[in-house]
N, CA, C and O atoms as a printed pandas DataFrame, in Angstrom:
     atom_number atom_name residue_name chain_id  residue_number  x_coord  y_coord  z_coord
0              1         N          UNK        A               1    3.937   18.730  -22.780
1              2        CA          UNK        A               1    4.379   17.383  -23.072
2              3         C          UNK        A               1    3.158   16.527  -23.397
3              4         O          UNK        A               1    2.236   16.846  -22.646
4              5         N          UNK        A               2    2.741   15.333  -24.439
5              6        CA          UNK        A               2    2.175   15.018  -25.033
6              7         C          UNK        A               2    2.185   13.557  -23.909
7              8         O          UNK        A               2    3.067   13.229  -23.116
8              9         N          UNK        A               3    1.027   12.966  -24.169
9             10        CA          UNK        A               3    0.907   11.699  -23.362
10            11         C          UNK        A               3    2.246   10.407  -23.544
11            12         O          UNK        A               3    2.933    9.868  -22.677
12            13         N          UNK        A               4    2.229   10.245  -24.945
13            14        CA          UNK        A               4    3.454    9.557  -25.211
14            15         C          UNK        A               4    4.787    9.801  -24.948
15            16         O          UNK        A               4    5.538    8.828  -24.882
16            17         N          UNK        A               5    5.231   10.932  -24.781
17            18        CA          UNK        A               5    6.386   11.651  -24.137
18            19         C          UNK        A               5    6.376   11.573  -22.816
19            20         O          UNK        A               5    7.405   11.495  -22.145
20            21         N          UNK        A               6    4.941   11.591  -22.238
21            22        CA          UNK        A               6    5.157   11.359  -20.533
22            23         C          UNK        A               6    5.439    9.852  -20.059
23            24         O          UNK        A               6    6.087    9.401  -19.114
24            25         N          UNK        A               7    4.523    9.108  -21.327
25            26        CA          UNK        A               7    4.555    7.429  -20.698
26            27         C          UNK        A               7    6.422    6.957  -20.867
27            28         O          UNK        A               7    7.007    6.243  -20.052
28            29         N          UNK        A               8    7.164    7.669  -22.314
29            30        CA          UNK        A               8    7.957    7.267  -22.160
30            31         C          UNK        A               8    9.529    7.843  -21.133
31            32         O          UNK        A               8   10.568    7.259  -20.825
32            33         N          UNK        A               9    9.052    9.097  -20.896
33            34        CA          UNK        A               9    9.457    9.949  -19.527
34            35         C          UNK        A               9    9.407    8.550  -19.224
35            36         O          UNK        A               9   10.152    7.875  -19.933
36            37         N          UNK        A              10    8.740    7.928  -18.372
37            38        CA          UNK        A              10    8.250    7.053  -17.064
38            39         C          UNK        A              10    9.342    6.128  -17.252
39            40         O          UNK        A              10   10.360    6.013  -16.569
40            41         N          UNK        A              11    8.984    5.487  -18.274
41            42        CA          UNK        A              11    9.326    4.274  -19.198
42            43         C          UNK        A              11   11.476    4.385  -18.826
43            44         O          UNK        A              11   12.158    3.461  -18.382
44            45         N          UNK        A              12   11.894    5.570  -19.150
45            46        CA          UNK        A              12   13.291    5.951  -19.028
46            47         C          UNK        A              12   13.358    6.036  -17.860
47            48         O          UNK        A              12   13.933    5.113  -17.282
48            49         N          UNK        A              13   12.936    6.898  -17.238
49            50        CA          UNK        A              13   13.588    7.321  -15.699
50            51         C          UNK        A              13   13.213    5.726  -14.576
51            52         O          UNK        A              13   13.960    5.352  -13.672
52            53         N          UNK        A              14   12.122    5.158  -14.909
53            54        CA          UNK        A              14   11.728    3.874  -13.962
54            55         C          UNK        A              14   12.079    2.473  -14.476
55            56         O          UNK        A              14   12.275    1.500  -13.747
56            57         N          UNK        A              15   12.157    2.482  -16.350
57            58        CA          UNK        A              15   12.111    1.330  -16.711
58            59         C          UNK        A              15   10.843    0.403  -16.464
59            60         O          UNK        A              15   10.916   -0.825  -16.527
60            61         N          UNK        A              16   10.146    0.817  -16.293
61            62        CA          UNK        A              16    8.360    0.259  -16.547
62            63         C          UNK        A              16    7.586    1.188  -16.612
63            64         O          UNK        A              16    7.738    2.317  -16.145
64            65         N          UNK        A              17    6.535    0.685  -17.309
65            66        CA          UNK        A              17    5.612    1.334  -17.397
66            67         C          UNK        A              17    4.835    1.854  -16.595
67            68         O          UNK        A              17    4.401    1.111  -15.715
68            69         N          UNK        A              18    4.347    3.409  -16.607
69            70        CA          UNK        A              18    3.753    4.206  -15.303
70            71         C          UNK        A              18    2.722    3.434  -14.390
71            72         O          UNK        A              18    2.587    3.931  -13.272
72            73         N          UNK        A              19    1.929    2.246  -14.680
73            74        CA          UNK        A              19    1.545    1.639  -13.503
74            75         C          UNK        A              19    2.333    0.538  -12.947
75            76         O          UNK        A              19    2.269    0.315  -11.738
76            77         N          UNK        A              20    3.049   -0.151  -13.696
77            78        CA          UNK        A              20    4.134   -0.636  -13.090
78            79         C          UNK        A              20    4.949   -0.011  -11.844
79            80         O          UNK        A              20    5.140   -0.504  -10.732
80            81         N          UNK        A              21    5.286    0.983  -12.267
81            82        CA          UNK        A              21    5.779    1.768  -11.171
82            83         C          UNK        A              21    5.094    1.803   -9.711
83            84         O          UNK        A              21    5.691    2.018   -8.657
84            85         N          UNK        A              22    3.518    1.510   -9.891
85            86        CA          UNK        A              22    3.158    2.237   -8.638
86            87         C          UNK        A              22    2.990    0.409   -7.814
87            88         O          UNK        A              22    2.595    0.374   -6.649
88            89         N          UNK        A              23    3.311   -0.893   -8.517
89            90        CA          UNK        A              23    3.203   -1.859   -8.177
90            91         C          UNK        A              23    4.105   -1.865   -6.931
91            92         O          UNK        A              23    3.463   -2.330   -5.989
92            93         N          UNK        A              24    5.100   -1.592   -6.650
93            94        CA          UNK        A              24    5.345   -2.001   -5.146
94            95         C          UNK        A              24    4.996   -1.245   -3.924
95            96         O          UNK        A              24    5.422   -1.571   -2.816
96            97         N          UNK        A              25    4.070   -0.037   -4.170
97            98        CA          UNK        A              25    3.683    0.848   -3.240
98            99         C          UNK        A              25    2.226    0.036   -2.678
99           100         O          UNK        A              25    1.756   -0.198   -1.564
100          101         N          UNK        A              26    1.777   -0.264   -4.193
101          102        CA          UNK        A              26    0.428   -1.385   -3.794
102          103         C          UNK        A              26    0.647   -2.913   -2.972
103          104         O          UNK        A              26   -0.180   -3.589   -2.361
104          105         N          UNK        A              27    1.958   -3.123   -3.201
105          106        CA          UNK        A              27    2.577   -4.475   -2.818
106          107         C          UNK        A              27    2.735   -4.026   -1.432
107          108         O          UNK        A              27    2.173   -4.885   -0.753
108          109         N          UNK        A              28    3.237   -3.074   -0.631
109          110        CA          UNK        A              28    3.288   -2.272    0.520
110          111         C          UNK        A              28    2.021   -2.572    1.383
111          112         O          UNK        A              28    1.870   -3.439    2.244
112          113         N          UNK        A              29    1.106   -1.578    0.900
113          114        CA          UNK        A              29   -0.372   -1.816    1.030
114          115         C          UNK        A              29   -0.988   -2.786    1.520
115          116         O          UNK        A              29   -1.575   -2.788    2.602
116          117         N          UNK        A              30   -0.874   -3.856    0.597
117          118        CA          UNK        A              30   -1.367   -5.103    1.219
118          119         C          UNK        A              30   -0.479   -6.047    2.036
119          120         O          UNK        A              30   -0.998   -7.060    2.505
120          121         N          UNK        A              31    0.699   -5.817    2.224
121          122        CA          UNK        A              31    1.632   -6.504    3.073
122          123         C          UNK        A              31    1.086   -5.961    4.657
123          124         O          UNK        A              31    0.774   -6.697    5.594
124          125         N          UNK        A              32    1.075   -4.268    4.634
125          126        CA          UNK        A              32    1.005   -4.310    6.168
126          127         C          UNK        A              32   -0.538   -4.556    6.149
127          128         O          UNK        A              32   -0.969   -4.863    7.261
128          129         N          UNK        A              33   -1.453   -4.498    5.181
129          130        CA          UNK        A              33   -2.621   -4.612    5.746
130          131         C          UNK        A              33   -2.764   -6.206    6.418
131          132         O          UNK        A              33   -3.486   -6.414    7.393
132          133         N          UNK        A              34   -1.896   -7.382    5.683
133          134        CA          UNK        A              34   -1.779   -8.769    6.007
134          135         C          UNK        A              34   -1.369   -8.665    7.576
135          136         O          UNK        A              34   -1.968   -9.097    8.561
136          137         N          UNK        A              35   -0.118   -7.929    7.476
137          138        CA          UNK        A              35    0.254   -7.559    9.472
138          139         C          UNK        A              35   -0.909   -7.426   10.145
139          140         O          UNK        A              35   -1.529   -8.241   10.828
140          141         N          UNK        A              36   -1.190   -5.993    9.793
141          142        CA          UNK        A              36   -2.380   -5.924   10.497
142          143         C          UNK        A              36   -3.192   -7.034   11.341
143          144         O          UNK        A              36   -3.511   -7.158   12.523
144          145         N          UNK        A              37   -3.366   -7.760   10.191
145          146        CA          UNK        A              37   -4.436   -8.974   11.199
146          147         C          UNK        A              37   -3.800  -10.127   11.432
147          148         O          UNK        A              37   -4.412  -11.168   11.673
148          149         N          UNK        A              38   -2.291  -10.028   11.371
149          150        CA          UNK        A              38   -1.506  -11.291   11.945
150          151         C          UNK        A              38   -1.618  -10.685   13.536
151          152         O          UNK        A              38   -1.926  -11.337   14.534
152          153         N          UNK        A              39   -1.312   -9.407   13.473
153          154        CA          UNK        A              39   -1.156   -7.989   15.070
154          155         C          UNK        A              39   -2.708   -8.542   15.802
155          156         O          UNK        A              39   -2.949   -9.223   16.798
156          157         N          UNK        A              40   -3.473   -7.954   14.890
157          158        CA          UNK        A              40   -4.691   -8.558   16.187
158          159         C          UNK        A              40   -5.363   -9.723   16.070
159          160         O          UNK        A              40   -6.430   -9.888   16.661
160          161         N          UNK        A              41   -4.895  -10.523   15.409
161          162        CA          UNK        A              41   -5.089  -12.088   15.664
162          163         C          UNK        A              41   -4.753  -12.254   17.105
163          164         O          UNK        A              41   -5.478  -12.358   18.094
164          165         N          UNK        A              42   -2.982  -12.250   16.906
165          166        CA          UNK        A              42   -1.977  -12.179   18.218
166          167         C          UNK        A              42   -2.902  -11.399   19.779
167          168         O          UNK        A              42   -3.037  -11.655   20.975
168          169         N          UNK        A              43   -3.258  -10.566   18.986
169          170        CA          UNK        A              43   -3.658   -9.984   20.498
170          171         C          UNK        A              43   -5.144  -10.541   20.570
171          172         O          UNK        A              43   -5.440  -10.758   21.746
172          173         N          UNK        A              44   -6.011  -10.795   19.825
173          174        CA          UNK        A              44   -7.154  -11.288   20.399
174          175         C          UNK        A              44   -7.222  -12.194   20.741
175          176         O          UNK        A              44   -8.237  -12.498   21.369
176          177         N          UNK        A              45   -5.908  -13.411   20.474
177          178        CA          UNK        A              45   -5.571  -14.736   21.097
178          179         C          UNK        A              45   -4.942  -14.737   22.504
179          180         O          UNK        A              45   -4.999  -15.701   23.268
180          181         N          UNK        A              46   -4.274  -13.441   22.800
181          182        CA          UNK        A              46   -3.857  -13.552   24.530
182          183         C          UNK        A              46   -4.235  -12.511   25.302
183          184         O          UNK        A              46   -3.745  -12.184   26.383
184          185         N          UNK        A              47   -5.548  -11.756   24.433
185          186        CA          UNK        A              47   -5.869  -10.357   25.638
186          187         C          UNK        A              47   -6.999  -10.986   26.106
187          188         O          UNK        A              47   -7.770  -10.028   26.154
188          189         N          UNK        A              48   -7.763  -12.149   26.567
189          190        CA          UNK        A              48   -8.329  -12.981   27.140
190          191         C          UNK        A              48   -7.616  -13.893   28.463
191          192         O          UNK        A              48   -8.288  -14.158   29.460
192          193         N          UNK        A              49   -6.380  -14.262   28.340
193          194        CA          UNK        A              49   -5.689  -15.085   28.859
194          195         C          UNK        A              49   -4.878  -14.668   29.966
195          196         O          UNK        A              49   -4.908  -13.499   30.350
196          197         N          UNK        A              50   -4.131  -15.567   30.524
197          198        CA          UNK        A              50   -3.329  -14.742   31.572
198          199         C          UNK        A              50   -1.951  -14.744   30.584
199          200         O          UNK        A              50   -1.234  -15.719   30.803
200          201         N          UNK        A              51   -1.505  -13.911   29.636
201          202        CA          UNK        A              51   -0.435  -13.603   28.887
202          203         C          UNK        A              51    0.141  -12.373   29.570
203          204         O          UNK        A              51   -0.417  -11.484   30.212
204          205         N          UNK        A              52    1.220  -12.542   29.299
205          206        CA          UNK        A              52    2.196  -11.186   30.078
206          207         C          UNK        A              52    1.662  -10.197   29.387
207          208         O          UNK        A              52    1.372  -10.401   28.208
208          209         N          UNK        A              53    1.399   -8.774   30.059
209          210        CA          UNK        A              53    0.726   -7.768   29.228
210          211         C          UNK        A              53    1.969   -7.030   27.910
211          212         O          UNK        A              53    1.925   -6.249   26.960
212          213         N          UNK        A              54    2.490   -7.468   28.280
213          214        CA          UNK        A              54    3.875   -6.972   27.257
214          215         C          UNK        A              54    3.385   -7.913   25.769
215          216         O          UNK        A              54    3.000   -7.386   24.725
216          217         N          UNK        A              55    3.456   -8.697   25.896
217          218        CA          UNK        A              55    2.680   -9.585   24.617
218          219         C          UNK        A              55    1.318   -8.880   23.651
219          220         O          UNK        A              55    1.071   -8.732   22.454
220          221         N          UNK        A              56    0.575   -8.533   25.105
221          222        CA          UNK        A              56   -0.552   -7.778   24.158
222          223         C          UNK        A              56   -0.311   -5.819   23.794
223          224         O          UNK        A              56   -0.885   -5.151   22.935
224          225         N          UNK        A              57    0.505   -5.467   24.594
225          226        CA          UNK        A              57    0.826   -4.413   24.187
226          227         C          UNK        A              57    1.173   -4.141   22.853
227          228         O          UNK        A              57    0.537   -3.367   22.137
228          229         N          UNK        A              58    2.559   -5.009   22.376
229          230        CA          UNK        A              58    3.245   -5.167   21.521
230          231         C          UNK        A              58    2.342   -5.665   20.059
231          232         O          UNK        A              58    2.655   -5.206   18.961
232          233         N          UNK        A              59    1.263   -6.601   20.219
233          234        CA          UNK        A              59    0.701   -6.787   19.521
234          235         C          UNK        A              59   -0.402   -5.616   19.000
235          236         O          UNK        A              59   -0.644   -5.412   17.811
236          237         N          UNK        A              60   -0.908   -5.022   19.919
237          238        CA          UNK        A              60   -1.623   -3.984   19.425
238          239         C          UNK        A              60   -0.899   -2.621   19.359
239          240         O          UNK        A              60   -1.520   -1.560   19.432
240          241         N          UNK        A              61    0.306   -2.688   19.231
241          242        CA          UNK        A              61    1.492   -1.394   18.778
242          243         C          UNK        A              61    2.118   -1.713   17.151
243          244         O          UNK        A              61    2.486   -0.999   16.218
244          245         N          UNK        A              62    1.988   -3.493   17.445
245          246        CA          UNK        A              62    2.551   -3.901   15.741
246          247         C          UNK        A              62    1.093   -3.522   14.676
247          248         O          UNK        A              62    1.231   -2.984   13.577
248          249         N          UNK        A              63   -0.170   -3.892   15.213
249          250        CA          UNK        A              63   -1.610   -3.975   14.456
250          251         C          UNK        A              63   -1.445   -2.530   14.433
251          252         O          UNK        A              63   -1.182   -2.196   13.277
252          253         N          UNK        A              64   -1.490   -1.504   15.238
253          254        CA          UNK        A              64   -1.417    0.149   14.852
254          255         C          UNK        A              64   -0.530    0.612   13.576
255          256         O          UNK        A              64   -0.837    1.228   12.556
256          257         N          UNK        A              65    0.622    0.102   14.014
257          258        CA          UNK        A              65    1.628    0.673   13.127
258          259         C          UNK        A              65    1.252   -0.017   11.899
259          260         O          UNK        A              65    0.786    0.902   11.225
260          261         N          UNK        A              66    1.161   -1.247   11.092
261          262        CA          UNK        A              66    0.910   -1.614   10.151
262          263         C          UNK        A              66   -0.510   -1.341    9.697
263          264         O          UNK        A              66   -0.769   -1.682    8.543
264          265         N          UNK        A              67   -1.552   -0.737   10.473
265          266        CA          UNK        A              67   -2.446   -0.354    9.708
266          267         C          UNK        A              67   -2.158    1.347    9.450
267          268         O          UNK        A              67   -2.690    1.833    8.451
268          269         N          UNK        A              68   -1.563    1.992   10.084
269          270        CA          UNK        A              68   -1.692    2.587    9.708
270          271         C          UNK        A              68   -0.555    3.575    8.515
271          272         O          UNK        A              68   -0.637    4.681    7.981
272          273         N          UNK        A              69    0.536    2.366    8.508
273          274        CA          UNK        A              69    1.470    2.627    7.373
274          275         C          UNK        A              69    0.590    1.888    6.057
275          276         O          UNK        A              69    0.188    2.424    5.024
276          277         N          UNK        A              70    0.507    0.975    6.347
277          278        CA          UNK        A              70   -0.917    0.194    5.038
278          279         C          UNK        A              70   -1.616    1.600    4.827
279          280         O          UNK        A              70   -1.194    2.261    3.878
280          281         N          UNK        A              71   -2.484    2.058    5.483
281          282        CA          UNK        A              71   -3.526    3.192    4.835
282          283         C          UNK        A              71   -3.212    4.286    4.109
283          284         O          UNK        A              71   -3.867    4.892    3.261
284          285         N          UNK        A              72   -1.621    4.550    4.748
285          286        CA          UNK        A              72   -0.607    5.747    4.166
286          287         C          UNK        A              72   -0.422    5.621    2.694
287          288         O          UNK        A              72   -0.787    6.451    1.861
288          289         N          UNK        A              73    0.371    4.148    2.394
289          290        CA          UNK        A              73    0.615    3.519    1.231
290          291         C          UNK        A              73   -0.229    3.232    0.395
291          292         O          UNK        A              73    0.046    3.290   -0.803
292          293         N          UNK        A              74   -1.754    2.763    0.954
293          294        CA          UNK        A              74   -2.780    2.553    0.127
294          295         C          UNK        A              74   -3.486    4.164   -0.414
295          296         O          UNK        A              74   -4.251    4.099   -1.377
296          297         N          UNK        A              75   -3.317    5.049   -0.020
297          298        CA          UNK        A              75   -3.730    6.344    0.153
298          299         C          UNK        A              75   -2.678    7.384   -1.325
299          300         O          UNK        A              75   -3.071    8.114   -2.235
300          301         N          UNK        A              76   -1.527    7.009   -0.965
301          302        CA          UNK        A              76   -0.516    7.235   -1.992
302          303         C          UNK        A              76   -0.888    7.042   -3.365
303          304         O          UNK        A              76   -1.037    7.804   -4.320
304          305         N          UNK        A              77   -1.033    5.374   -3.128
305          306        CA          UNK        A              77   -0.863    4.509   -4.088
306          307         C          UNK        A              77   -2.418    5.175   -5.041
307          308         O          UNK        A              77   -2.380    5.424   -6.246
308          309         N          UNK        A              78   -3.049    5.267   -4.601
309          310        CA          UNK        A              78   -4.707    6.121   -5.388
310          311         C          UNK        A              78   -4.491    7.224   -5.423
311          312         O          UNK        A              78   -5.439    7.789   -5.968
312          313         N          UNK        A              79   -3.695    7.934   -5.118
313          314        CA          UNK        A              79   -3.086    9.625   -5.532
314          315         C          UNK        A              79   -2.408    9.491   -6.821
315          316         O          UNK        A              79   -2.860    9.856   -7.906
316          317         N          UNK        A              80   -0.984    8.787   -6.542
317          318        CA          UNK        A              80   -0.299    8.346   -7.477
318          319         C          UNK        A              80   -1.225    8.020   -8.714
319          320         O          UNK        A              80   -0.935    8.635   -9.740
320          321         N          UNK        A              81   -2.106    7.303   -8.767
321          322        CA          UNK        A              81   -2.827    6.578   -9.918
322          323         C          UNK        A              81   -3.303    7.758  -10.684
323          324         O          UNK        A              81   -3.016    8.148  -11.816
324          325         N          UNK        A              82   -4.189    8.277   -9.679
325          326        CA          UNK        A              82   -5.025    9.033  -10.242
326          327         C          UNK        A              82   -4.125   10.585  -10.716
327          328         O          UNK        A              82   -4.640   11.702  -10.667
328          329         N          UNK        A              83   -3.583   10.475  -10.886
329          330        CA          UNK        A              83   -2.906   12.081  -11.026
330          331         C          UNK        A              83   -2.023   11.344  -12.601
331          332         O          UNK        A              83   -2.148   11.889  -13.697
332          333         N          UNK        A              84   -1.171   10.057  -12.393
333          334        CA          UNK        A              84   -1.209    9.329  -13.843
334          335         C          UNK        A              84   -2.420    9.362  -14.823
335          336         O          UNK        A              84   -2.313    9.667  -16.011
336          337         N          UNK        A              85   -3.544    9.030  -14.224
337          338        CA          UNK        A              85   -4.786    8.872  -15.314
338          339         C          UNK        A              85   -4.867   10.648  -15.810
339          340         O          UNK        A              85   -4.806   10.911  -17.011
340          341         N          UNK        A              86   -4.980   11.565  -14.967
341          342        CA          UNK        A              86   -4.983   12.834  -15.065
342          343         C          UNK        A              86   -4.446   13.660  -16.141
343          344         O          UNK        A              86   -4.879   14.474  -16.956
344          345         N          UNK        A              87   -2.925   12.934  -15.703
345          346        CA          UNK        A              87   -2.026   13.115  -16.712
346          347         C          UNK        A              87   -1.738   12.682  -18.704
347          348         O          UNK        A              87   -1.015   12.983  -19.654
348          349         N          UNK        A              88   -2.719   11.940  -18.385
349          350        CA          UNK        A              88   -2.902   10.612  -19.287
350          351         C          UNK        A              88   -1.975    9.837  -20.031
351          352         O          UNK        A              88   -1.907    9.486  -21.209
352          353         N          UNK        A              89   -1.255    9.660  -18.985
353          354        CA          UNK        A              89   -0.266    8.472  -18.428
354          355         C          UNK        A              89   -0.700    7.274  -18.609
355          356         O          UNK        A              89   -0.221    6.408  -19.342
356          357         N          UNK        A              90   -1.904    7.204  -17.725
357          358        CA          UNK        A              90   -2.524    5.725  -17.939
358          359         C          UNK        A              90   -4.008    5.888  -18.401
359          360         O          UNK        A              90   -4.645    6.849  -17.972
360          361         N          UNK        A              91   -4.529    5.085  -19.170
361          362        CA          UNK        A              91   -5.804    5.747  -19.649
362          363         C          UNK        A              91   -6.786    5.519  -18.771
363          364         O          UNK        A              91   -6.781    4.591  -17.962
364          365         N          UNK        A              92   -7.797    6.482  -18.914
365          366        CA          UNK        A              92   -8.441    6.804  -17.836
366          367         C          UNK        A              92   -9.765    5.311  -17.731
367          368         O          UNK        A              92  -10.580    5.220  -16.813
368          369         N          UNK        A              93   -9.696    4.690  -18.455
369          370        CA          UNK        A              93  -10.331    3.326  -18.070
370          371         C          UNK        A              93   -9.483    2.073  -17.985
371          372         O          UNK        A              93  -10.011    0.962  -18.030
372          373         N          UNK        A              94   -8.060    2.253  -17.852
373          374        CA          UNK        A              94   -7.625    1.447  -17.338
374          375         C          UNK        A              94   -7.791    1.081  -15.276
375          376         O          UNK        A              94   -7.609    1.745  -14.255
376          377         N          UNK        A              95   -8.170   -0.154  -15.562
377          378        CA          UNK        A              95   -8.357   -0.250  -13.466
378          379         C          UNK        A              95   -7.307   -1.185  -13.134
379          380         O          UNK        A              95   -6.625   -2.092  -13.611
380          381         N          UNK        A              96   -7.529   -0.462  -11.991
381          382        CA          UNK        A              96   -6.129   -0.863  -10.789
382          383         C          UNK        A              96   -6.218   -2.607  -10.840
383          384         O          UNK        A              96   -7.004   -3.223  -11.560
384          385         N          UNK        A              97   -5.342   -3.157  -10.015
385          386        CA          UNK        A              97   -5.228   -4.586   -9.991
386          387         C          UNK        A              97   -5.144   -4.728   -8.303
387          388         O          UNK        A              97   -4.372   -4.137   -7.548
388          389         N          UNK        A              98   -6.249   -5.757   -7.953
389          390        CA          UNK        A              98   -6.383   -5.591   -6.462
390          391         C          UNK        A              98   -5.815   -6.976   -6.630
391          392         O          UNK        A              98   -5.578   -7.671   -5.642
């Protein structure tokens, strides 16, 4: 299959274009990475204090989990890319959008 046959593969089966596609996995990415430091904001604001330890637990169980679904997604999301550029899907000097 020829590059233009793959972009428009993409183009049919997703209805955008092959980096388009990988836009809400990147949108993912930076959402939990934003958690992330809402999580240990939260906890570095009451693991000082006399806060119920349930407060800081929870906060550093929400900061875990969102970093480490963020890293999953961000991890994807540069697989995904790069196996498009590979493909030459997307051209290989096109760059990502942070």
């Amino acid at each position: 299959m020829n590059t233009d046959d793959l972009i428009t593969a993409v183009k049919e089966a997703f209805g955008q274009y092959p980096e388009d596609v990988l836009g809400p996995i990147k949108m993912a990415d930076e959402a939990f990475g934003w958690l992330h430091e809402v999580f240990v904001s939260i906890q570095r604001e009451v693991e000082d204090e006399n806060f119920a330890a349930r407060i800081v637990k929870l906060a550093s169980a929400g900061a875990y989990l969102a970093d480490g679904i963020g890293s999953y997604c961000g991890a994807e999301h540069a697989t995904m890319w790069q196996k498009l550029q590979e493909a030459g899907v997307i051209p290989p000097d096109r760059r990502q959008l942070d």
